[in-house]
Backbone as a printed PyTorch tensor [residue, N CA C, xyz], in Angstrom:
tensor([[[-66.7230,   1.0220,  17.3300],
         [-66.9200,   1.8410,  18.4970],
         [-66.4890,   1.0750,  19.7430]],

        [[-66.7340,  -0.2870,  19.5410],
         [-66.2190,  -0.7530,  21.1550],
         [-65.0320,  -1.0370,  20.9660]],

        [[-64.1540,  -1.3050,  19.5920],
         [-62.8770,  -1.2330,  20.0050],
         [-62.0350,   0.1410,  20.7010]],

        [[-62.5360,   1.5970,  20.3040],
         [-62.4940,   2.4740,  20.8070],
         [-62.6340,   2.2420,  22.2450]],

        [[-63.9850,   2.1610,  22.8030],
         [-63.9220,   2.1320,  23.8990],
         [-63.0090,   1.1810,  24.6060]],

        [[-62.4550,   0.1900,  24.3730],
         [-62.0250,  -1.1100,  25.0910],
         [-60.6270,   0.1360,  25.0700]],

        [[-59.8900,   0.5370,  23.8400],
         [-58.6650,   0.8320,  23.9460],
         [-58.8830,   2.7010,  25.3520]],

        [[-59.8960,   2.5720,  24.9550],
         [-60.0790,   4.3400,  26.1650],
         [-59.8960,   3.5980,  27.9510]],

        [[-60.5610,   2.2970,  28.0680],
         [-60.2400,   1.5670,  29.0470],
         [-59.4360,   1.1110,  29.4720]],

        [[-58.4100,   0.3160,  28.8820],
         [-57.0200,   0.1520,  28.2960],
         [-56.1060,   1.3440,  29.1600]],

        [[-56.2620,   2.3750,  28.9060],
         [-55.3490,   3.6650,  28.9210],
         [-56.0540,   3.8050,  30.2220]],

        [[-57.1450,   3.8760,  30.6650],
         [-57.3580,   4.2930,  32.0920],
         [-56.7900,   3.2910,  32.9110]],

        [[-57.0070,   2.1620,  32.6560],
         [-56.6660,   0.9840,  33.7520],
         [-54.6590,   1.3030,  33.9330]],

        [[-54.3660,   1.7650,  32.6370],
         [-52.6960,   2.2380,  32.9100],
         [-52.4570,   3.5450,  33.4970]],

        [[-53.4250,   3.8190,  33.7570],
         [-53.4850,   5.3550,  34.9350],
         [-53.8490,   6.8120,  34.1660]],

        [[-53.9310,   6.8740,  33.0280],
         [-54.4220,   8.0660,  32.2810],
         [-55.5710,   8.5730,  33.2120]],

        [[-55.5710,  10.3210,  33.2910],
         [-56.9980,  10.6460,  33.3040],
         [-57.4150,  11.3140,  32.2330]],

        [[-58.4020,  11.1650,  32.1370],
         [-59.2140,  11.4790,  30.9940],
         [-60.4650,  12.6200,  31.3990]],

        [[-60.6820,  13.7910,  30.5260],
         [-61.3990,  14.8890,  30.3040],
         [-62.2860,  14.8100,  30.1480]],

        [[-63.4210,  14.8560,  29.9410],
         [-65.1210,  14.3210,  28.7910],
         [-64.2520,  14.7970,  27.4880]],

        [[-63.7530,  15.7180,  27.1370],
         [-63.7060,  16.3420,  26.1180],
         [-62.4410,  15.2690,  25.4570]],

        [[-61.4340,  14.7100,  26.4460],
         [-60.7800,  13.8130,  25.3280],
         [-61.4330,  12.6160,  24.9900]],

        [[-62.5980,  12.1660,  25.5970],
         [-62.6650,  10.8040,  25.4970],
         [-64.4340,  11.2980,  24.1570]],

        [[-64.8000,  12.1030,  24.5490],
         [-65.4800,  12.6520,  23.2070],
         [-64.6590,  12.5770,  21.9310]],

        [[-63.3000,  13.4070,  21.9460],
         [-62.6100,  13.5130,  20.5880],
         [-61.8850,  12.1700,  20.2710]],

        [[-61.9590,  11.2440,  21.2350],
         [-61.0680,   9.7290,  21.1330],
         [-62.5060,   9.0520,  20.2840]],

        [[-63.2210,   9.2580,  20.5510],
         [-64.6990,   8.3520,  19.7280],
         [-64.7820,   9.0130,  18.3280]],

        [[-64.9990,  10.5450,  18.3860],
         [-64.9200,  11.3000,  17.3760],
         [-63.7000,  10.4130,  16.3110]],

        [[-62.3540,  10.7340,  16.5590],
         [-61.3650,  10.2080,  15.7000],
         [-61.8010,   8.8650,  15.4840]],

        [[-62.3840,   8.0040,  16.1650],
         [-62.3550,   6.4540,  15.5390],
         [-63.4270,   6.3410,  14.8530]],

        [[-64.5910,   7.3110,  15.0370],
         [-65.5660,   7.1980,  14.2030],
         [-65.0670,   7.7010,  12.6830]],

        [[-64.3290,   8.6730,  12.5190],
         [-63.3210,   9.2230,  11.4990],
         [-62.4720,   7.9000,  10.7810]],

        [[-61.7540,   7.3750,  11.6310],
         [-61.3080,   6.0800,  10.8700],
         [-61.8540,   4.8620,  10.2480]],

        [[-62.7260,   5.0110,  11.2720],
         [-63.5580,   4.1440,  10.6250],
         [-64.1800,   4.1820,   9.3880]],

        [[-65.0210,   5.7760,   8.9670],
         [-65.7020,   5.7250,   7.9950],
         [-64.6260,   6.0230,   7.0400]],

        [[-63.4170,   6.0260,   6.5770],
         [-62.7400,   5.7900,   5.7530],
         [-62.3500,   4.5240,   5.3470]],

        [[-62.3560,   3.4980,   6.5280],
         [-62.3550,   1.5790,   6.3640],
         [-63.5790,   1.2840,   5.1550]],

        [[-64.5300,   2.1350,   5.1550],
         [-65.9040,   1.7620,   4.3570],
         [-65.7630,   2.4600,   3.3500]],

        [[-64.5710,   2.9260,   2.6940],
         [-64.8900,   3.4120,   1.3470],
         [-65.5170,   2.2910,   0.0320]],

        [[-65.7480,   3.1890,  -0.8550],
         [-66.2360,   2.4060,  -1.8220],
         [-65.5370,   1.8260,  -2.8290]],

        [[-65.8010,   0.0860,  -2.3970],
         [-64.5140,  -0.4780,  -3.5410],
         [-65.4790,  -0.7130,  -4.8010]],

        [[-65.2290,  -1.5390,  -5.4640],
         [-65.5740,  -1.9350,  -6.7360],
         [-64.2660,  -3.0920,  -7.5010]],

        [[-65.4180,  -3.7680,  -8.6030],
         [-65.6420,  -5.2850,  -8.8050],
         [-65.5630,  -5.2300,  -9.9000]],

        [[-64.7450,  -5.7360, -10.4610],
         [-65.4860,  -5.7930, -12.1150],
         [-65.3470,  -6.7090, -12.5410]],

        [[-66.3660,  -7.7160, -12.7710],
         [-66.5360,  -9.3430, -13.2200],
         [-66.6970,  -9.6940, -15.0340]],

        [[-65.9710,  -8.8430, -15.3830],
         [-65.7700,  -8.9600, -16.9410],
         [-65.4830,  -7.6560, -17.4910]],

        [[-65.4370,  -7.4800, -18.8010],
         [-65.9100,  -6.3720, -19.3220],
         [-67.1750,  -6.3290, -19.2980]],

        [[-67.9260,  -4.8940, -19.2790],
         [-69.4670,  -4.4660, -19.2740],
         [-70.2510,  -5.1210, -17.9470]],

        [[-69.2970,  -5.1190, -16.8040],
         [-70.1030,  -5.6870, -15.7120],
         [-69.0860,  -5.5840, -14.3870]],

        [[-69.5790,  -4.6070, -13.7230],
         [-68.8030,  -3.8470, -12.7540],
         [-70.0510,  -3.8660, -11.4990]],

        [[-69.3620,  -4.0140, -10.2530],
         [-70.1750,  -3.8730,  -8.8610],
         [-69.3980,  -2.6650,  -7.7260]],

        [[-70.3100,  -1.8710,  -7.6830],
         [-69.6300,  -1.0770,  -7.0990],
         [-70.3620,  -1.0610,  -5.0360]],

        [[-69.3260,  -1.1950,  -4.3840],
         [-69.5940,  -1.6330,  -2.8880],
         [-69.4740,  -0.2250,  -2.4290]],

        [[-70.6860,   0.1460,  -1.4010],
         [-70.2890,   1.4920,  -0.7100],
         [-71.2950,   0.8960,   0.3010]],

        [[-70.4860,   1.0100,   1.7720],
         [-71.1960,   0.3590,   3.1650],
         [-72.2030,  -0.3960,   2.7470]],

        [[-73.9880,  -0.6730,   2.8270],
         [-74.6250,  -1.9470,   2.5340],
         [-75.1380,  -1.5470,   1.2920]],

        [[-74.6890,  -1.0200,   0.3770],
         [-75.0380,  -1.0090,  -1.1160],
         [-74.4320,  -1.5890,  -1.7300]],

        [[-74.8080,  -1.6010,  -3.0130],
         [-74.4680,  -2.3230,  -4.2690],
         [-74.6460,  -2.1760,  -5.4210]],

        [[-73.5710,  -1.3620,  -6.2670],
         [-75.0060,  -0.8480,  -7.6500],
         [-74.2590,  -1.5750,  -8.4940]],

        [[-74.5390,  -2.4050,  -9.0340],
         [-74.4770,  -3.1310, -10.4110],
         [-74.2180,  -2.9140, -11.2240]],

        [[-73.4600,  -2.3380, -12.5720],
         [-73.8040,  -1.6500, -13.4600],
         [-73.0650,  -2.4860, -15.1460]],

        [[-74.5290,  -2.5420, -15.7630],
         [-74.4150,  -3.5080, -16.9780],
         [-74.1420,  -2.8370, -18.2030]],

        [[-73.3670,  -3.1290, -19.0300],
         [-73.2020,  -2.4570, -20.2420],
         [-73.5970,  -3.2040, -21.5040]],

        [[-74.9540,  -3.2060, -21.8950],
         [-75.2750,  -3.6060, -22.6090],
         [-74.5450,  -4.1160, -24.4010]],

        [[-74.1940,  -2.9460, -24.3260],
         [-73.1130,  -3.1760, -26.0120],
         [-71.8320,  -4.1950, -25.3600]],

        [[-71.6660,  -4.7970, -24.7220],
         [-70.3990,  -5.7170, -24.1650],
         [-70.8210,  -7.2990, -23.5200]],

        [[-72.2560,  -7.2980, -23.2300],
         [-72.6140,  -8.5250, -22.4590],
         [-73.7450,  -9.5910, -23.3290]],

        [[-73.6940, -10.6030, -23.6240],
         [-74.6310, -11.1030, -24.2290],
         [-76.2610, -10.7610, -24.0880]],

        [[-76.9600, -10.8500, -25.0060],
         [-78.1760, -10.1010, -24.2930],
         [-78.8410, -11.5530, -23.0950]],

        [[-78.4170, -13.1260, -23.9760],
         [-79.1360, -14.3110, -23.1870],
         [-78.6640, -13.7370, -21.2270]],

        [[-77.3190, -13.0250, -21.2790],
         [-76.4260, -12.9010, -19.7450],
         [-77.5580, -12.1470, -19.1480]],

        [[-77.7770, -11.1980, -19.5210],
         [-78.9710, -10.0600, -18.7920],
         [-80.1020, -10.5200, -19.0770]],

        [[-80.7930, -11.3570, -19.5190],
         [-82.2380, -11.7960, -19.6490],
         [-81.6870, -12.9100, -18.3590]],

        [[-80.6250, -13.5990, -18.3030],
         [-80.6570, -14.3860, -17.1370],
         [-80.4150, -13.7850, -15.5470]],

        [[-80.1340, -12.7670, -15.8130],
         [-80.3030, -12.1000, -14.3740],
         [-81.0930, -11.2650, -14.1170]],

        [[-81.7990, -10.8560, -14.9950],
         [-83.7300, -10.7230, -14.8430],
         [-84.0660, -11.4640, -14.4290]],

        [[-84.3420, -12.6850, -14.7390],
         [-84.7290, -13.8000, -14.3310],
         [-84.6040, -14.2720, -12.9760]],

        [[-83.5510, -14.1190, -12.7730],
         [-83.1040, -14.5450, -11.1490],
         [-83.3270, -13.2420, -10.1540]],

        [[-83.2510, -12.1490, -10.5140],
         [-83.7100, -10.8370,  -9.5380],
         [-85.2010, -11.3290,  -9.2550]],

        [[-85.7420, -11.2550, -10.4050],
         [-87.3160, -11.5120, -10.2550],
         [-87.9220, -12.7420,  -9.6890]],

        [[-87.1130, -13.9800, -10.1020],
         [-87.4820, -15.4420,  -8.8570],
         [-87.2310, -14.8430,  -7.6560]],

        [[-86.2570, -14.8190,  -7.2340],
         [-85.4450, -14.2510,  -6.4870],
         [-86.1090, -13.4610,  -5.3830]],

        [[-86.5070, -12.1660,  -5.8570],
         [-87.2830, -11.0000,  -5.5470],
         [-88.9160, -10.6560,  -5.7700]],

        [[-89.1550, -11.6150,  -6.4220],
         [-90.8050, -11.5830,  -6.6370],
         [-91.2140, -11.6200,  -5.1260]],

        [[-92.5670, -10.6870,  -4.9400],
         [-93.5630, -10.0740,  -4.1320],
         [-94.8250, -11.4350,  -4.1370]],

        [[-94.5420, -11.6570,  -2.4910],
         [-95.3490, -13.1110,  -2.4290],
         [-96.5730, -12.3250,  -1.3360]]])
């Protein structure tokens, strides 16, 4: 958003005038670009072990018939050190 704004400033300081209504649809469009920059990528750190990224998420997803079972008892392990309720 503030690169938006810096570039709406930009254009005034070069003499543009500006409407409410364009400088509404100038935020509008970058908010538009923006949320397409945040699509959802994804990871896949082996077979049977894929991370899928969407803005501050993260879903994990384990495939048991493909990963050792010792691999997923060890990242139980570490969620729960990790994440245990003190």
């Amino acid at each position: 958003m503030l690169d938006a704004a810096q570039q709406l400033l930009r254009m005034k300081k070069q003499g543009e005038k500006f409407e409410p209504m364009r400088i509404i649809q100038a935020l509008q469009d970058f908010i538009k670009t923006n949320a397409k920059d945040t699509q959802k990528t994804e990871k896949a750190y082996g077979e049977g072990v894929v991370a899928k990224y969407n803005g501050n998420y993260v879903t994990l997803k384990f495939d048991n018939r493909k990963i050792p079972s010792s691999l997923m008892k060890k990242i139980e392990a570490l969620l729960e050190s990790e994440l245990e309720k003190k």
